[in-house]
ROFIVO-262004 format. One record per residue (C-alpha): x, y, z; residue number from 1. Coordinates in steps of 0.2 Angstrom, whole numbers, plus 2048, in hexadecimal, padded with zeros to 3 digits. Layout:
BEGIN
<rec><u>X</u><v>Y</v><w>Z</w><n>NUM</n></rec>
...
//
This chain:
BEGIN
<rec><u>334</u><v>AE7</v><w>E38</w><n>1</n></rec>
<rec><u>329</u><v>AEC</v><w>E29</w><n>2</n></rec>
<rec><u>32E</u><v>AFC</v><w>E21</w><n>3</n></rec>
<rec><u>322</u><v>B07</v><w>E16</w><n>4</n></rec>
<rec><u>32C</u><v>B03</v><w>E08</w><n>5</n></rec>
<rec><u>326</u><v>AEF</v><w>E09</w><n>6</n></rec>
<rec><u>316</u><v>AF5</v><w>E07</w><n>7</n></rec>
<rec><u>315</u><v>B02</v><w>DFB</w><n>8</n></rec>
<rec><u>31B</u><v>B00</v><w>DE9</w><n>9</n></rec>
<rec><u>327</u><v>B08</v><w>DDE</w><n>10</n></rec>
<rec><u>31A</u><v>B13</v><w>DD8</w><n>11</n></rec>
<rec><u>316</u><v>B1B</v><w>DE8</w><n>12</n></rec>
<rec><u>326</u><v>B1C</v><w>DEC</w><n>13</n></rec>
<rec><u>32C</u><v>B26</v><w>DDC</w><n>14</n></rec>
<rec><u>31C</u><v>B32</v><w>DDD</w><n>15</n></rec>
<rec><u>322</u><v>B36</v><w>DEF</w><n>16</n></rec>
<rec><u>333</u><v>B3A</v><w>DE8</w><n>17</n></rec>
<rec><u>330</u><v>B43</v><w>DDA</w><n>18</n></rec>
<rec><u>31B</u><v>B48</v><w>DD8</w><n>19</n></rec>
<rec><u>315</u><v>B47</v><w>DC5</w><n>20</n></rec>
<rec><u>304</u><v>B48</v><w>DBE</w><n>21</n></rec>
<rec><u>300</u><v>B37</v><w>DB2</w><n>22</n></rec>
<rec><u>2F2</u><v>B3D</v><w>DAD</w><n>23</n></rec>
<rec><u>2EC</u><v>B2D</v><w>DA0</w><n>24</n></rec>
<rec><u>2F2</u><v>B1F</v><w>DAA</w><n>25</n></rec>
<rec><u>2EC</u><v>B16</v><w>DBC</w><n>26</n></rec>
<rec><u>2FB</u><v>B18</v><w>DCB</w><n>27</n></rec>
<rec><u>2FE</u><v>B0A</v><w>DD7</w><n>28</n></rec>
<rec><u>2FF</u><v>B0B</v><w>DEB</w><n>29</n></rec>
<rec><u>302</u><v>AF8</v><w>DF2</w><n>30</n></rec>
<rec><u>30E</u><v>AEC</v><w>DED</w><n>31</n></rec>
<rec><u>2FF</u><v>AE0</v><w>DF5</w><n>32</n></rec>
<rec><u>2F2</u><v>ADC</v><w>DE6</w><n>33</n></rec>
<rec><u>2E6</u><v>ADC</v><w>DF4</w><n>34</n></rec>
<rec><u>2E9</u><v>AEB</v><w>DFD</w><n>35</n></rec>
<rec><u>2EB</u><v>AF2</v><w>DED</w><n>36</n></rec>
<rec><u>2D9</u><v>AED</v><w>DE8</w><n>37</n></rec>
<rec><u>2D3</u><v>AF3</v><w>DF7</w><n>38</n></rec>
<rec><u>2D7</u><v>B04</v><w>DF1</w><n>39</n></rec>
<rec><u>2CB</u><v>B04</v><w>DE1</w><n>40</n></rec>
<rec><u>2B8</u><v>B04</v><w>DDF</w><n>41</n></rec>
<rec><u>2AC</u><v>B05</v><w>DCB</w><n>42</n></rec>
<rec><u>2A5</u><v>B17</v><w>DD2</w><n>43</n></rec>
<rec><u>294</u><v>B0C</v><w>DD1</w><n>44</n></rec>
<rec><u>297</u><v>B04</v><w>DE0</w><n>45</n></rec>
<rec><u>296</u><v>B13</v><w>DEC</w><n>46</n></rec>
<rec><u>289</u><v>B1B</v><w>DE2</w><n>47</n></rec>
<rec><u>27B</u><v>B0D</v><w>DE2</w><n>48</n></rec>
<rec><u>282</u><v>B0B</v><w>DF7</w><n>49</n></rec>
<rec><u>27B</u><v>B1E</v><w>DFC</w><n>50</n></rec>
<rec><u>271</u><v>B20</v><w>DF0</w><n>51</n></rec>
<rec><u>267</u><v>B10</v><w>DF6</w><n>52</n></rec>
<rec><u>26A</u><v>B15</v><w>E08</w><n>53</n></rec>
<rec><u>264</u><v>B27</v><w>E04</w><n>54</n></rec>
<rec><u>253</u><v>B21</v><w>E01</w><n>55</n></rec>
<rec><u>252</u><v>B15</v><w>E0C</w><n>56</n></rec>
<rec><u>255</u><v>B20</v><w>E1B</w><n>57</n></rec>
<rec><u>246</u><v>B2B</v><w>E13</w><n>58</n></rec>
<rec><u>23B</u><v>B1C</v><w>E13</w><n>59</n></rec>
<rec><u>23E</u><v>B16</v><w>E23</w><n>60</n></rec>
<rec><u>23E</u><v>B2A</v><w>E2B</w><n>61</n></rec>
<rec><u>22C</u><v>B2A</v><w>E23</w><n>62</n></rec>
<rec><u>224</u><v>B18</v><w>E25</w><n>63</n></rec>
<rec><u>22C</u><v>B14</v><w>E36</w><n>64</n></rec>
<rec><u>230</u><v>B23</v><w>E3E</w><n>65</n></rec>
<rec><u>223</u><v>B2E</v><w>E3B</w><n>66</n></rec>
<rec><u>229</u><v>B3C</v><w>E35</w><n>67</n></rec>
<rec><u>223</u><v>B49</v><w>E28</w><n>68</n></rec>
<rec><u>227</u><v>B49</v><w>E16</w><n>69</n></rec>
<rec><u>22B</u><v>B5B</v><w>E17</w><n>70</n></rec>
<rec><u>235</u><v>B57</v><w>E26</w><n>71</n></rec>
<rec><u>23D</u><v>B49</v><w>E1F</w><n>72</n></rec>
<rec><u>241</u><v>B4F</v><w>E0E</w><n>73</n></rec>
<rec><u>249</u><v>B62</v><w>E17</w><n>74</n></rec>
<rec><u>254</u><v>B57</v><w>E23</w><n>75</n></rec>
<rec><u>258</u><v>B4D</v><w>E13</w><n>76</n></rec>
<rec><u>25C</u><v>B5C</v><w>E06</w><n>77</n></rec>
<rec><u>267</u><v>B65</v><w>E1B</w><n>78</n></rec>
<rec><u>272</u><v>B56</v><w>E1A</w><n>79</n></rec>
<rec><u>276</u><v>B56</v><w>E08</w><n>80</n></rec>
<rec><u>279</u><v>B67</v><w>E0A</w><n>81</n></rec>
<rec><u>283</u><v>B66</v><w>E18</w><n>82</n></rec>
<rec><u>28C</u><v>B56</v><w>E10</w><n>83</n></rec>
<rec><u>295</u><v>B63</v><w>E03</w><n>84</n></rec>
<rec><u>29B</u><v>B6D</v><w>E10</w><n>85</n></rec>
<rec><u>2A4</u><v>B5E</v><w>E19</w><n>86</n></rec>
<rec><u>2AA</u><v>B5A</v><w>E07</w><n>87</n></rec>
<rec><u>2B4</u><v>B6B</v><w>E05</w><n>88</n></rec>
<rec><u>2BB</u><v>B68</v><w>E19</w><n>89</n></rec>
<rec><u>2C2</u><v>B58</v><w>E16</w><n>90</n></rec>
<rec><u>2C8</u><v>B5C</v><w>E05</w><n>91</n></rec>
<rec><u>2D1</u><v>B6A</v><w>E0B</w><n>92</n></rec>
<rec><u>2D6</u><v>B65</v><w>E1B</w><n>93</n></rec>
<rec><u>2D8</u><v>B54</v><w>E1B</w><n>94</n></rec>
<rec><u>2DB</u><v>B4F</v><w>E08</w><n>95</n></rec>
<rec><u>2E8</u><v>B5E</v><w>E08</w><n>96</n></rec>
<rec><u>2EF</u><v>B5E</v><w>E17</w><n>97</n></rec>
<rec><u>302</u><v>B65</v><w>E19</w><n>98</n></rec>
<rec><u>30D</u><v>B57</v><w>E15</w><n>99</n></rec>
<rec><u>318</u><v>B5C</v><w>E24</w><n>100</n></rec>
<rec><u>324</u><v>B4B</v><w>E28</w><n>101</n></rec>
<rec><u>323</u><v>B3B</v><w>E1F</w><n>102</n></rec>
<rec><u>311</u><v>B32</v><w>E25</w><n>103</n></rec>
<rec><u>309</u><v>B40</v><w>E22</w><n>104</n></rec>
<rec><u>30F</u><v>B3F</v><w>E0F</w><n>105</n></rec>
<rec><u>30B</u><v>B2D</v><w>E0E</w><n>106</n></rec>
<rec><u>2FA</u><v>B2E</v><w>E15</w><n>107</n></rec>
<rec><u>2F7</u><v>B3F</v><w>E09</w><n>108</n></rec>
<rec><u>2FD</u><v>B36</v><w>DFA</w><n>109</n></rec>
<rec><u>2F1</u><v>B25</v><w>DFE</w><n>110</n></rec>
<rec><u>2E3</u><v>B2E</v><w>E03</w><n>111</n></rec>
<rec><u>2E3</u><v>B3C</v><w>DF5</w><n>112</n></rec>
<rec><u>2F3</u><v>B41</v><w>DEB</w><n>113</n></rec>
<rec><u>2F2</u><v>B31</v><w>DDE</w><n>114</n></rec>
<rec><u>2E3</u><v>B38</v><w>DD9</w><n>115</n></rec>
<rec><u>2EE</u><v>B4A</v><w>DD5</w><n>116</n></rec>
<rec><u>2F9</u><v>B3F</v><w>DCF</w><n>117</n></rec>
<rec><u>2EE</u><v>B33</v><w>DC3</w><n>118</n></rec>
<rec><u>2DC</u><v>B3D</v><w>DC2</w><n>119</n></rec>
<rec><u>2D5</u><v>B32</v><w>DB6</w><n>120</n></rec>
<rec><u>2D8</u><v>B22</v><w>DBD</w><n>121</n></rec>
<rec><u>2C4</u><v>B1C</v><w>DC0</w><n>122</n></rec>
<rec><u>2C8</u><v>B10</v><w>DCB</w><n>123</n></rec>
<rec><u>2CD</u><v>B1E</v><w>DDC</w><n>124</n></rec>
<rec><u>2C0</u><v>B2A</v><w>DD7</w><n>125</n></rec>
<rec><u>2B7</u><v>B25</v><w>DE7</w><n>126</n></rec>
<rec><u>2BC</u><v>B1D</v><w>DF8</w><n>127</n></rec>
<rec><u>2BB</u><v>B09</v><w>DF8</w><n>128</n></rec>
<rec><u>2AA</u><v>B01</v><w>DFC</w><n>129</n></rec>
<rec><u>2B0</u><v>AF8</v><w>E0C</w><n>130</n></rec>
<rec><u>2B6</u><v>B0C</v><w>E14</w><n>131</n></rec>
<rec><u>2A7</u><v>B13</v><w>E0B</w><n>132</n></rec>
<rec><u>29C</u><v>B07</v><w>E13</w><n>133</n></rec>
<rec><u>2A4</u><v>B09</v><w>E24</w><n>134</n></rec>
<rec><u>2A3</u><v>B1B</v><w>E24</w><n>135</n></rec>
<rec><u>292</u><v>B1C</v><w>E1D</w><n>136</n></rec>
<rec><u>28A</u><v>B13</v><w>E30</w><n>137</n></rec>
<rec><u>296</u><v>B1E</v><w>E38</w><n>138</n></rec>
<rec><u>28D</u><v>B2D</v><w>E33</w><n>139</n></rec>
<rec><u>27C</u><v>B29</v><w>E36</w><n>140</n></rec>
<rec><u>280</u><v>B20</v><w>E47</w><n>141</n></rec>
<rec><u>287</u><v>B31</v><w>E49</w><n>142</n></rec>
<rec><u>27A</u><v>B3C</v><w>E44</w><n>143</n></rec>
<rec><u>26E</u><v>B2E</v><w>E4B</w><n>144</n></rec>
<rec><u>276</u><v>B33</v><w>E5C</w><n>145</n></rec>
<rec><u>275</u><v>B46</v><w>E5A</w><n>146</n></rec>
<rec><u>264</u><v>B49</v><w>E52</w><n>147</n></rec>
<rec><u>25B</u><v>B39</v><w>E58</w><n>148</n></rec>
<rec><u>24E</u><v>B33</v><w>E49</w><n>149</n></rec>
<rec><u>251</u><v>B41</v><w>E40</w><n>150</n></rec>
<rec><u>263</u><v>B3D</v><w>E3E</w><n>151</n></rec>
<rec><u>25F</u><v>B2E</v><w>E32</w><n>152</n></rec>
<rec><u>257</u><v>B3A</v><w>E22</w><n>153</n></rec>
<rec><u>264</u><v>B45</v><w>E27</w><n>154</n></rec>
<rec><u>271</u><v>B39</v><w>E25</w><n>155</n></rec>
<rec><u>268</u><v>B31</v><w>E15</w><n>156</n></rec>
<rec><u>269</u><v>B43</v><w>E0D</w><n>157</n></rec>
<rec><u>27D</u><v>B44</v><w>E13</w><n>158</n></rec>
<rec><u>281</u><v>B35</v><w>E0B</w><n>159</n></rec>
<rec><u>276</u><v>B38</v><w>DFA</w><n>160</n></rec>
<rec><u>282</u><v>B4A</v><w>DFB</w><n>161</n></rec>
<rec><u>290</u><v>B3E</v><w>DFC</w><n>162</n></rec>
<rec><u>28A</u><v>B33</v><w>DEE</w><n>163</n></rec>
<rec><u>285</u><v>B42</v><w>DE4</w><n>164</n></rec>
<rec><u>296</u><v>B49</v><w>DE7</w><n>165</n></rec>
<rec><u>29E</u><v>B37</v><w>DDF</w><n>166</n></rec>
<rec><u>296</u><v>B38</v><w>DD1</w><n>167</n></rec>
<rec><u>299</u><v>B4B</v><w>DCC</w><n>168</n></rec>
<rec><u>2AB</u><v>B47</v><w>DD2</w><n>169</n></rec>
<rec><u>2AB</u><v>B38</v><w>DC6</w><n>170</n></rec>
<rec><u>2A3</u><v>B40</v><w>DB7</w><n>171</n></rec>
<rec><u>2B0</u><v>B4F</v><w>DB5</w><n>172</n></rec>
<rec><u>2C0</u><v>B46</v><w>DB5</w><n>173</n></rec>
<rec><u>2B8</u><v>B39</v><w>DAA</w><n>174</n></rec>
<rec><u>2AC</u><v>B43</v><w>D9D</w><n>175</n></rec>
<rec><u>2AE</u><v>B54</v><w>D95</w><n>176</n></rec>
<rec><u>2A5</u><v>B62</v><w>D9B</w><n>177</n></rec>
<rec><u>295</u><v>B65</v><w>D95</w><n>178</n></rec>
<rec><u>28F</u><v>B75</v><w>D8A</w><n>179</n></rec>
<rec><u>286</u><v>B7D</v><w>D97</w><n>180</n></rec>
<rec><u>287</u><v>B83</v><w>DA8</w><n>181</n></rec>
<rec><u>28C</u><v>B74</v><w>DB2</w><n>182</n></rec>
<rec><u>29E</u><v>B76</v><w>DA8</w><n>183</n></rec>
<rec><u>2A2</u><v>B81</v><w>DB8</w><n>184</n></rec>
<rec><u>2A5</u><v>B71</v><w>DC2</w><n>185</n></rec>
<rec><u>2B2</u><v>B6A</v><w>DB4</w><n>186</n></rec>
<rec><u>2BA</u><v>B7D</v><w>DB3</w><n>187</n></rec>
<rec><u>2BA</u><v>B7C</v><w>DC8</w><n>188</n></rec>
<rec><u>2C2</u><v>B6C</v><w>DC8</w><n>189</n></rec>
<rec><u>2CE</u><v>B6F</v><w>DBB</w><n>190</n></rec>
<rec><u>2D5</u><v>B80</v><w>DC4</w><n>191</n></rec>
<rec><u>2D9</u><v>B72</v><w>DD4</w><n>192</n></rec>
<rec><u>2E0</u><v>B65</v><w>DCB</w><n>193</n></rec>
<rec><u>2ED</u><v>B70</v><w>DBF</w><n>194</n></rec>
<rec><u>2EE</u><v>B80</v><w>DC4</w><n>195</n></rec>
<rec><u>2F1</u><v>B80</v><w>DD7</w><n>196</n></rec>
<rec><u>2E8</u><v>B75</v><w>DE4</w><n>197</n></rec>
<rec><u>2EA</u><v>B82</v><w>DF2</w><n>198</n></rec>
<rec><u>2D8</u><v>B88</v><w>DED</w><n>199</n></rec>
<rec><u>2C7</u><v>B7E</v><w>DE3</w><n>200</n></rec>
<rec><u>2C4</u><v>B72</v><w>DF0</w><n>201</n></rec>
<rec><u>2B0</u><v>B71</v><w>DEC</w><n>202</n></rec>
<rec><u>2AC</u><v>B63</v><w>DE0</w><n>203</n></rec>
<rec><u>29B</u><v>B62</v><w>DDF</w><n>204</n></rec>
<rec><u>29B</u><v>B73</v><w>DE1</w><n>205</n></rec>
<rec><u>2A3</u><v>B86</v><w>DE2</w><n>206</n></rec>
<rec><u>299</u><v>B8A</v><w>DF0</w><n>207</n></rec>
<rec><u>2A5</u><v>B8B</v><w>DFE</w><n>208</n></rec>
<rec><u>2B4</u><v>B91</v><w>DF6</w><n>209</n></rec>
<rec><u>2AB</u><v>BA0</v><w>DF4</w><n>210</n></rec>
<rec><u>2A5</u><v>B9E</v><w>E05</w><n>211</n></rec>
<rec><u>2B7</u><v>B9B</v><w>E0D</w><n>212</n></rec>
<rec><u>2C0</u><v>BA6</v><w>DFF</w><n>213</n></rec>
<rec><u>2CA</u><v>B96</v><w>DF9</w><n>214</n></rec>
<rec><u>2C4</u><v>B9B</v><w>DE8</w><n>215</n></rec>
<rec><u>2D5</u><v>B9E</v><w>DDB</w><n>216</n></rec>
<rec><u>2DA</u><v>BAF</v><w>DD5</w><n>217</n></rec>
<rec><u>2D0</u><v>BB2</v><w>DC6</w><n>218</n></rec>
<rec><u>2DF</u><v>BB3</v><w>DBA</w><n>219</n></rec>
<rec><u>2E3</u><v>BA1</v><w>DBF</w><n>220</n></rec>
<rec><u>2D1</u><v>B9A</v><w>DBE</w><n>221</n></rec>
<rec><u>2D0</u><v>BA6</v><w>DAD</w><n>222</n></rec>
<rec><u>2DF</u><v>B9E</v><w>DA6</w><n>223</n></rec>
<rec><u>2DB</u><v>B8D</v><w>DAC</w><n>224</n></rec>
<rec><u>2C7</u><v>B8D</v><w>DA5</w><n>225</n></rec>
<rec><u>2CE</u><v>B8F</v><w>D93</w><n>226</n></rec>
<rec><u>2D4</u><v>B7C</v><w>D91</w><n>227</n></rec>
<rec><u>2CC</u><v>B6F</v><w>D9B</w><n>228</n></rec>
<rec><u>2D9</u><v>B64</v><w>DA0</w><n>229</n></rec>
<rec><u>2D2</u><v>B55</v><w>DAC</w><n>230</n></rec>
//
């Protein structure tokens, strides 16, 4: 009988012994190249996916079923909203979850401690196009189901928050911050990543940390703004 260790290579398998960042260089999962492969995606793939299927479901919400463009666009501009509040959930809930026995420490790792492990590694800086796509008809089946034809703009808009989401997630761990206020989102990030990642979990934005009172001590956050280190 297969063990995890004939699937998961020496790399995993170090990091679960002894955690270390490696900032500069891509970490590997599988020992299969394929399985492996299935863990990376060019950050293009999912943004031009919900992006296109964003406006689509504003197109069809308007041309086929009738609805108002004020109607429309406020069930649109509801789901993207409500998409970042279901991004701070599952980051602190489910990307972060106690690492209590040993699954629960694999799956943490797969799903989300490589990235703390390797945050510049492009290639995992968003979920693979094949789970992306899958969970993308989920959703709006889902809201489909609970809101009727008012679940496909407010689906669209969830999944353009998601894409919006990839890309702001993208851009600070693979550009500097810029010289104005949008710098908060790289200073947010940075305080997660390097000083403790028991508190930041907003990526697009600080919003609910302050909301929930997951936001860091200031002394922390001060000393960790100083140097951005993503």
């Amino acid at each position: 009988m297969l063990k995890a260790a004939d699937y998961f290579c020496g790399d995993f398998q170090h990091a679960m012994a002894q955690p270390k960042k490696d900032i500069a260089n891509a970490g590997r999962i599988f020992k299969n190249p394929i399985l492996e492969g299935l863990t990376r995606t060019h950050i293009s793939v999912p943004l031009s996916l919900f992006w296109s299927i964003g406006i689509i479901t504003i197109w069809y919400s308007i041309a086929r079923l009738g609805l108002g463009w004020g109607q429309a666009f406020l069930l649109f501009f509801v789901g993207a909203f409500f998409f970042s509040l279901i991004e701070y959930l599952v980051h602190r809930y489910f990307y972060h979850m106690p690492a209590t026995n040993e699954t629960r420490k694999r799956l943490q790792y797969v799903i989300h401690g490589i990235h703390h492990d390797h945050p510049r590694d492009k290639s995992r800086l968003a979920l693979p196009p094949l789970l992306s796509l899958s969970l993308a008809i989920l959703f709006i089946l889902l809201f489909r189901a609970l809101m009727g034809d008012a679940g496909f703009a407010f689906g669209g808009g969830f999944l353009f928050g998601y894409s919006t989401y990839l890309l702001v997630h993208y851009v600070i761990h693979v550009y500097k911050p810029p010289h104005n206020f949008l710098s908060i989102l790289w200073k947010h990030h940075n305080v997660h990543h390097f000083v403790g990642d028991d508190g930041a979990f907003g990526v697009s934005s600080p919003f609910w940390d302050y909301v929930f009172g997951t936001m860091p001590p200031d002394p922390k956050r001060k000393a960790a703004a100083k140097q951005n280190m993503i």
